[in-house]
N, C-alpha and C positions, 0 to 999 in steps of 0.2 A: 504494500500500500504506500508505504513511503518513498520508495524507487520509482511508482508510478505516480507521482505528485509530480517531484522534483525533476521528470521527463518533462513533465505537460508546462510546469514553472518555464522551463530554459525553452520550449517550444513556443511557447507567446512570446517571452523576449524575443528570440531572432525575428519570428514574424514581423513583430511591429518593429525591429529596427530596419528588414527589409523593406518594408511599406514606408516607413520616415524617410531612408535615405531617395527611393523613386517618385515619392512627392515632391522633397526636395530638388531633387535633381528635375525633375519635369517642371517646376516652375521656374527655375532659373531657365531652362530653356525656352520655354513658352514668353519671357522676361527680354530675350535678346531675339526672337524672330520678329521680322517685319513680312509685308507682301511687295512683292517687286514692284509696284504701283508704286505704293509710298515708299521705295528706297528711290526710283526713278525719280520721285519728286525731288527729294532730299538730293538728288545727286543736282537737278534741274536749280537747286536753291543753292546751289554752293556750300552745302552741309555735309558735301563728304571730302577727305582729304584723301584719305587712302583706302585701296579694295584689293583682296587675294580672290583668287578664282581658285579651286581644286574641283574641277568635272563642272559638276552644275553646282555645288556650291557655292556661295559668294561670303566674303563675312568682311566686312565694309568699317575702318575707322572713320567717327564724325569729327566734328572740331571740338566740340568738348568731352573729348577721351574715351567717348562711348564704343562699344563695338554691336554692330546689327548682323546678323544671319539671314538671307534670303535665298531660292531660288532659283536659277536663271530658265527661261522659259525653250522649249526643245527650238534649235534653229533660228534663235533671234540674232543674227549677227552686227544689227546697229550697235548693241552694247559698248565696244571698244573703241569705237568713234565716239560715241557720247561722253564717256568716261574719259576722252582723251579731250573734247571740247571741252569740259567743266574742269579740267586743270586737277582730275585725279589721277595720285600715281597707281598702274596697274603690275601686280604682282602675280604671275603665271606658276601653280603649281600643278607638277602632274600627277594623276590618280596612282602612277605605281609606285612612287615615295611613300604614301602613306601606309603602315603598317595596320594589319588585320589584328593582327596579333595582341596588340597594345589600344586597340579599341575591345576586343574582346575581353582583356583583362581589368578594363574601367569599366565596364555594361555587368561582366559576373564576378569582380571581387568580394564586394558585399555578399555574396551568396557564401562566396569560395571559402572568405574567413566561418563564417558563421557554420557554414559544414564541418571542419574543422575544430572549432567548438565544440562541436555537439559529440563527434569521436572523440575528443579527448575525456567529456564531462563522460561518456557512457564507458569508458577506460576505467577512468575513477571508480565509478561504480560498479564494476566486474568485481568477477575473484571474490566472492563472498557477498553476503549482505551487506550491499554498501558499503564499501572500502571506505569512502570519503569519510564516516562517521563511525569507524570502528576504530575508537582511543577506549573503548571498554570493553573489548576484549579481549581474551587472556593469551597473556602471551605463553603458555606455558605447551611445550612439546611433547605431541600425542604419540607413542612408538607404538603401532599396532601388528603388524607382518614384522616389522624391524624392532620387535622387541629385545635388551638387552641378553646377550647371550654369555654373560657374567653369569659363572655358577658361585656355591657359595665353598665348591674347593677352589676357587683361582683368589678363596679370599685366605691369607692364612693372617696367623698370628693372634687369634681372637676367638682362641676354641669356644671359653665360656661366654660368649656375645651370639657366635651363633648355635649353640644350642638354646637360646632364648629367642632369638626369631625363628625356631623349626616350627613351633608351634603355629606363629604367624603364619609360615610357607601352607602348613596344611589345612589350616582356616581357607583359605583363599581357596586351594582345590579341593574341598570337600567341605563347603557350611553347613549343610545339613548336617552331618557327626556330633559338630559341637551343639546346634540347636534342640534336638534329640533331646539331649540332660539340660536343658535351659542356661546354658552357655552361650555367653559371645563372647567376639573378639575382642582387644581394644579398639575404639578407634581412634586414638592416633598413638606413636611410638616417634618418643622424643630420644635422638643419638646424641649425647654428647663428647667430647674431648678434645683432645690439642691437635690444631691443626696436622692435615697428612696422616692421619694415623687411619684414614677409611672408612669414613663414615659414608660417603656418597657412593662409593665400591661396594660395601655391604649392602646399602637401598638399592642397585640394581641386581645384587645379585638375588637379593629375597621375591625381584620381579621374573627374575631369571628364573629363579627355579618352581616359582607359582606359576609361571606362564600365562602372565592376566597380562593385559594394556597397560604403559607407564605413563605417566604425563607426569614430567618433571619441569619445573617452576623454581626461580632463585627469589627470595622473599623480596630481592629491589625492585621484582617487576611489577609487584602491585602499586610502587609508590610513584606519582606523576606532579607536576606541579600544578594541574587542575583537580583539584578538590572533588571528591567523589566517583574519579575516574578509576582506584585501586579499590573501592567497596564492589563497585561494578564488573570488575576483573574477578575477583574472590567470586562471586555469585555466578560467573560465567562458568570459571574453572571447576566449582562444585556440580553445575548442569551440564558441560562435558564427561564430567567421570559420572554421575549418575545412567547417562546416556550407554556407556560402556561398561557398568559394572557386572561383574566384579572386577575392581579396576585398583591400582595403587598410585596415590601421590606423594609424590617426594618434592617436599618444599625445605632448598640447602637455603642456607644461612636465614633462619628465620629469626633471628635477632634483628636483620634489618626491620623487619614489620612490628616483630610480636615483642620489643622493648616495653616495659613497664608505666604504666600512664604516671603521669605525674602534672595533671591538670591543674590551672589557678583557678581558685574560688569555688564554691559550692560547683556550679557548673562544670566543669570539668575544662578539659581542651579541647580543641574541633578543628584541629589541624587536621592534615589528612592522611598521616599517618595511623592516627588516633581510630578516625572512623574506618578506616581500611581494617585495623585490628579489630575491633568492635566486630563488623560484618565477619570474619574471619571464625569470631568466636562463635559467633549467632550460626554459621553454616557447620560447625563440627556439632553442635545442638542439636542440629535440626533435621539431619539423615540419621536412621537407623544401620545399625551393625547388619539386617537383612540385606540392607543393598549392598553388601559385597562391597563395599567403599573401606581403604586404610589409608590413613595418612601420617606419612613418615616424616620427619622434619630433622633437621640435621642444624649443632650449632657449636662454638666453640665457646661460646660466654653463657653456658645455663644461667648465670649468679646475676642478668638483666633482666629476664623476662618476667612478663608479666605473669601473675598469681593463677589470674583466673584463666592462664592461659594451661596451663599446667594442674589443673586440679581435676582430679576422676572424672570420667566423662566426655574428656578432652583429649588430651594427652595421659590415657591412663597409666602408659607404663614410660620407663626413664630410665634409657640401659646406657653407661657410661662406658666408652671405649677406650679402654687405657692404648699407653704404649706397650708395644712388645717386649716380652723377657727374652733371653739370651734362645728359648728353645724357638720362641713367636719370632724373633729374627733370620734365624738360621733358614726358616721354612719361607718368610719373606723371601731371602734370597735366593733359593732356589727357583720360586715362583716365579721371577723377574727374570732371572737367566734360562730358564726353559723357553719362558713366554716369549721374550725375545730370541731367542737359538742364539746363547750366544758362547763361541766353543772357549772353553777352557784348561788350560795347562794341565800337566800331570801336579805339579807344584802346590796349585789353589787347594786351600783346608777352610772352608766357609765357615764352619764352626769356629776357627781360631778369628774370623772376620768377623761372625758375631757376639763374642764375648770380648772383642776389642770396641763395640762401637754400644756401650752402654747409653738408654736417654734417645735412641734415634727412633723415628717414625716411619712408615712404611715409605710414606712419600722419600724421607731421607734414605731408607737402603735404597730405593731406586734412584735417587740421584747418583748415589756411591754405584753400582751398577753401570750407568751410563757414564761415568765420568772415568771410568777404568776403561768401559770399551771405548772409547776416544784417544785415549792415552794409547791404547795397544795400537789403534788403528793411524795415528800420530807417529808411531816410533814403529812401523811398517812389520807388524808382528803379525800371527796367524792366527795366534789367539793370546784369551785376555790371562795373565799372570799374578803371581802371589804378588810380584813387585809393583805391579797398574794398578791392582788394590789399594795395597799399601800407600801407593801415593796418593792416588784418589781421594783416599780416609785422611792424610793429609792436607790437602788440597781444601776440603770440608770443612776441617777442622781449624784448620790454623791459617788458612787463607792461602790465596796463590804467591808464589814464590816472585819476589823484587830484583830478580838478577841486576838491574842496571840500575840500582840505587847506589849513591856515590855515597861511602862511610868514610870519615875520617881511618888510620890507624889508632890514637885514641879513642875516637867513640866504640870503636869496635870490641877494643877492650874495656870498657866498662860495661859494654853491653853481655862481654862475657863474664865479666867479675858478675855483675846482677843477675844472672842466669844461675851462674856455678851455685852461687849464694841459697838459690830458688831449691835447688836439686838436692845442697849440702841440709839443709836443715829436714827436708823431706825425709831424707835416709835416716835422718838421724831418729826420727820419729816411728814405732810402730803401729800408731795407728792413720797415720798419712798411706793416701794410695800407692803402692807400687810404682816407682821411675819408670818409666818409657824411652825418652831420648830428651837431650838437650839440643838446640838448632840457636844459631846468630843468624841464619839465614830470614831476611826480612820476609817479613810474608802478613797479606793484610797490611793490616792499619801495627801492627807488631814489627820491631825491629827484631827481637829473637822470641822463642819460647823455650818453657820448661812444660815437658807435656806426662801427666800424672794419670793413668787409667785402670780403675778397679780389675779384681780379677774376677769379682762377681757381681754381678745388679743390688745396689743396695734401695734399703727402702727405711731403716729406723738409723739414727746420727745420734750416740750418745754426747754428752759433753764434752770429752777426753779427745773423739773426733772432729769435733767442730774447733777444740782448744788447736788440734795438730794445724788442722787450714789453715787455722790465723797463722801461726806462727809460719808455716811455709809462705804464704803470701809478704811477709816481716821480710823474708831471706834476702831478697834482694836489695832492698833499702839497706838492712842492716852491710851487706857485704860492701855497699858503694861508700859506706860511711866508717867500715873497718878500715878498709885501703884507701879511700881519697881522704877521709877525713870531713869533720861536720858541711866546711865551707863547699866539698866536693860531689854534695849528693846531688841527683839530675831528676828530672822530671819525668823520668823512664815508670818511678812508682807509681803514677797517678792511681792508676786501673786496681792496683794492686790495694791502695790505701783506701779507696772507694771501697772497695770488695771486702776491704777487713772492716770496717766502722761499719759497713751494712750488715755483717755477721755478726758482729759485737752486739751490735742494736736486736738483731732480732735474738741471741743466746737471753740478752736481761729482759726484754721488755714485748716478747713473742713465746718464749718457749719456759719463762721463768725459773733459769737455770741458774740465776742469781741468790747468793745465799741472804746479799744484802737487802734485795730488793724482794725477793723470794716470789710465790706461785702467780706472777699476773702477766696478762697478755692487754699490750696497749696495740690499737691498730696502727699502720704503718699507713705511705702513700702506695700507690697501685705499683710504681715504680718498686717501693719496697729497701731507696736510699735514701728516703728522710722521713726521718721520724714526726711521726704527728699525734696529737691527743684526742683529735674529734671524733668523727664517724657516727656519732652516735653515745660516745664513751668519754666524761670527759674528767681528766684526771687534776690535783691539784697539783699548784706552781712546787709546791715542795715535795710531790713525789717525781716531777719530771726533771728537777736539777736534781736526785739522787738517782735519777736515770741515768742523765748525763756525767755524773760523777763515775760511776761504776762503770759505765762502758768506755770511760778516758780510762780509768784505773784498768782495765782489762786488757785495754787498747797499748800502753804504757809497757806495763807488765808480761805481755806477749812479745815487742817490739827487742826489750831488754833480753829475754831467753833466746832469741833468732840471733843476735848481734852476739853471746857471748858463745853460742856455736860455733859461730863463725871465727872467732878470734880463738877461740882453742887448737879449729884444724886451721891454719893460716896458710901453712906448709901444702896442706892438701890440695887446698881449692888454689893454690897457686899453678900447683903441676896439672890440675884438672885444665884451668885455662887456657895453661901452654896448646895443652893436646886440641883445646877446642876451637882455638886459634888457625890452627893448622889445618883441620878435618872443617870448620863449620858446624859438623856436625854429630856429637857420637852418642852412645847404643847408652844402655842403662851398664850392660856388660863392663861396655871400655873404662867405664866413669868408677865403677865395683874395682876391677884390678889397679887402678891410681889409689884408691882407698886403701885398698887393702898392705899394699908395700906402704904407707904409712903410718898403717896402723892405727887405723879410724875404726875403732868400734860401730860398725854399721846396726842397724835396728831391724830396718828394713826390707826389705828383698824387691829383685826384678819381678815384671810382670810374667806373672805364668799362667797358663789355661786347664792347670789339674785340679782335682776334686772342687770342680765348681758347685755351691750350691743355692739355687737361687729361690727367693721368698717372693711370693705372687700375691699374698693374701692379707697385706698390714699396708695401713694407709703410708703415705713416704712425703715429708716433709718436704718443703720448697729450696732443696739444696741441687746444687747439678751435681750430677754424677762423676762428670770429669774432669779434673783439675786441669787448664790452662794458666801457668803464670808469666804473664809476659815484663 
């Protein structure tokens, strides 16, 4: 009905502009003909100056700048004697000058454009109900024949996530079974976790192996800068999958839409983010579990959304997708290297690659994956090796390597005194990670690194552990200030002094491991480097300067234990240098035998991959797993 308005609308305009311009134009014509009678006169009166003939046309200048059209009658040949007697000048043109062409094009322009018009307005409006007027509906992509052919084996690392969507999988192909005992489904299943880890992977694969219709949707596309155009969308995309059900939706990053109201005044807010959520909410209400409708939502900030977005009904269930442990990584990698064919050396031990890359996400073993086969295919190899690994995981980790950054010979050695420094206090500690390798080789925003890597996945950090970080993060500072001297420390600690005050803060005033300040937790910024008393929580001036006091004292007192390390083996980390001077780069191994000829009581040990055993089931504190100290 509205397609057929909007035809008949554009069909009177053109009309009546055709009619206007042929009025127009027919009176200006009818404006400038005369009858040859009265131009004869005119000529007879000395009222013409100048005349063109073309055939029988005539078209005559007067003396006051007028121009007349007439005529000329078949075989009147007096004319050019007349016209010569009355002192007009006469202008002979011939009829094959004049172009057909270019009078054709003046007589049907006005049509020509308006045709034109009318194909391009009926363009517009193809391809759908009214193209012209569809900003409300969804944009969201229907896979029907091309549904995703993700099973839920090409998902690994996440055993117990998908035995909790099987259930889902067999809802979808068989609802009657659960309807039977008066069972239903959820309808909606909220993913959360840290980006990469597969949340979007797992929603196609639970399509994949239901083998329903997917229509997937990213929560920005419901929001537009005209007001009520994302409630519009929502209601569309509900009437698409109803249309197809039993059908699954997957709406990734729903935190764009479904963030938390926080309206001024009794009234609320009426933005249109607001109402786009609102309709959102009112559609998961408003279908029943019979229509074979689920809706999956995927998001990395659970801790914004809205309440009433998440409450039974809705999003009945809330299955958190951690990262992988050392067994969920291994299976990662193998997944990527199949799926890809990608051939590998006799040399590669995956296992030993996932128990080195503690903390990563699916998405990161697949960067590590492709950034090894590039390397192989870079350094013109057959296939990818333990060493294109290895670097790869460097590369990751510690940034790409700065060959043509220009170092002093002094800077460099301070850069290795501050390294040595990082390594020496490490060792000296048991409950610090395992050494790895020491590098001066610039890389990133890093002049060197000291690189520290568990030998199993940790998840609980007693105090004695957190006490070991600080003081290794100390090393370097302390070592620049053993050998240079106070005047000679450099600004290489920054990262490092940042990272120890942000530990100290959270040991007293996060985890209240403080004897002085004892069992309290103050909130932090989102950042998590400066301390704050609000949120919600607000503490007085005189427990937050005894905050302050005990994490200087801490900070203090860590600083002093790193520094007299270091001044004990002075001899050691001297000949350590030497060698790192030379190499750039060396092993946990090389760094062990300089120690040991001097008779450095070590604590510590190199990293090894024996009797690992990892905890899957205890919540794990906001510490990284791997020490970088630059």
């Amino acid at each position: 009905m509205q397609l057929t308005r909007s035809l008949l609308i554009w069909f009177i305009i053109g009309a009546m502009m055709i009619l206007a311009f042929n009025m127009f134009g027919a009176r200006q014509i009818s404006d400038s003909k005369v009858s040859f009678t009265d131009f004869m006169t005119m000529v007879n009166e000395k009222k013409v100056v100048e005349a063109t003939v073309r055939g029988e046309e005539l078209t005559a200048v007067t003396q006051d700048g007028k121009k007349v059209e007439t005529v000329i009658p078949p075989g009147y040949s007096k004319l050019y004697d007349i016209l010569s007697e009355n002192g007009v000048q006469v202008k002979v043109v011939s009829t094959e000058n004049s172009s057909w062409l270019m009078t054709l094009l003046i007589s049907w322009l006005p049509i020509l454009l308006f045709i034109g018009l009318w194909i391009f307005m009926m363009r517009q409006m193809s391809g759908g109900p009214n193209r012209a007027f569809s900003f409300a509906k969804s944009k969201g992509k229907l896979y029907l024949e091309e549904r995703p052919n993700v099973k839920l084996d090409d998902v690994a690392g996440m055993d117990e996530v998908k035995e909790e969507v099987k259930e889902i999988i067999e809802y979808l192909k068989d609802p009657s079974r659960y309807q039977k005992l008066g069972g239903r489904a959820p309808k909606g299943i909220l993913l959360y976790g840290d980006p990469g880890v597969g949340k979007t992977l797992l929603a196609k694969a639970i399509a994949g192996e239901a083998n329903v219709p997917f229509i997937s949707i990213s929560g920005s596309d419901f929001v537009e800068m005209f007001v009520g155009v994302g409630a519009a969308r929502v209601r569309d995309l509900f009437e698409t999958a109803k249309k197809h059900a039993p059908c699954l939706i997957f709406i990734d990053e729903i935190d764009a839409v479904g963030r938390a109201r926080t309206g001024v005044g009794f009234g609320g807010g009426h933005d249109e983010r607001e109402q786009t959520l609102n309709q959102l909410l009112v559609e998961l209400d408003g279908f029943d579990t019979n229509e074979g409708i689920i809706v999956i939502a995927a998001t990395n900030r659970p801790d914004i959304l809205d309440p009433a977005l998440l409450r039974p009904g809705r999003f009945d269930r809330q299955i958190s997708v951690p990262k992988p442990d050392v067994k969920g990584r291994y299976e990662i990698l193998k997944v990527h290297i199949n799926k890809k064919n990608i051939p590998l050396a006799e040399d590669v031990d995956l296992m030993t690659i996932a128990k080195g890359t503690p903390g990563f996400s699916g998405a990161d073993l697949a960067n590590l994956v492709n950034e090894a086969a590039l390397l192989a295919a870079r350094r013109k190899k057959e296939k990818v090796g333990m060493q294109e690994l290895e670097d790869a995981l460097d590369r990751i980790m510690m940034g790409l390597e700065r060959k043509g950054m220009a170092i002093t010979p002094k800077e460099k050695e301070k850069i290795a005194y501050h390294e040595v420094g990082h390594a020496l206090v490490g060792v000296m500690l048991e409950e610090a990670d395992p050494l790895h390798k020491v590098s001066i080789i610039p890389r990133g925003m890093a002049l060197g690194v000291t690189v520290n890597l568990p030998e199993e996945d940790r998840h609980l950090y007693s105090k004695r552990d957190l006490m070991a970080r600080m003081l290794q993060l100390f090393g370097g500072r302390a070592a620049e200030e053993v050998f240079y001297g106070k005047d000679g420390i450099t600004t290489g600690a920054e990262n490092d002094l940042m990272r120890a005050t942000e530990l100290a803060y959270r040991i007293v005033a996060a985890w209240g491991m403080s004897d002085e300040i004892g069992p309290i937790n103050v909130p932090m910024s989102r950042s998590g480097s400066i301390f704050m008393g609000g949120q919600g929580i607000e503490i007085s001036e005189e427990t937050a300067r005894k905050i302050d006091e005990e994490v200087n004292k801490i900070l203090r007192e860590s600083y002093q234990k790193a520094k007299n390390i270091v001044e004990t083996y002075k001899d050691a980390v001297i000949a350590v240098v030497q060698l790192l001077l030379d190499k750039e780069t060396i092993t946990c191994e090389e760094m062990f035998a300089i120690l040991k000829e001097y008779g450095v009581p070590v604590l510590n040990r190199c990293r090894k991959f024996e009797n690992v055993n990892v905890i899957t089931d205890s919540a794990a504190p906001d510490v990284p797993p791997a020490e970088l100290s630059d």
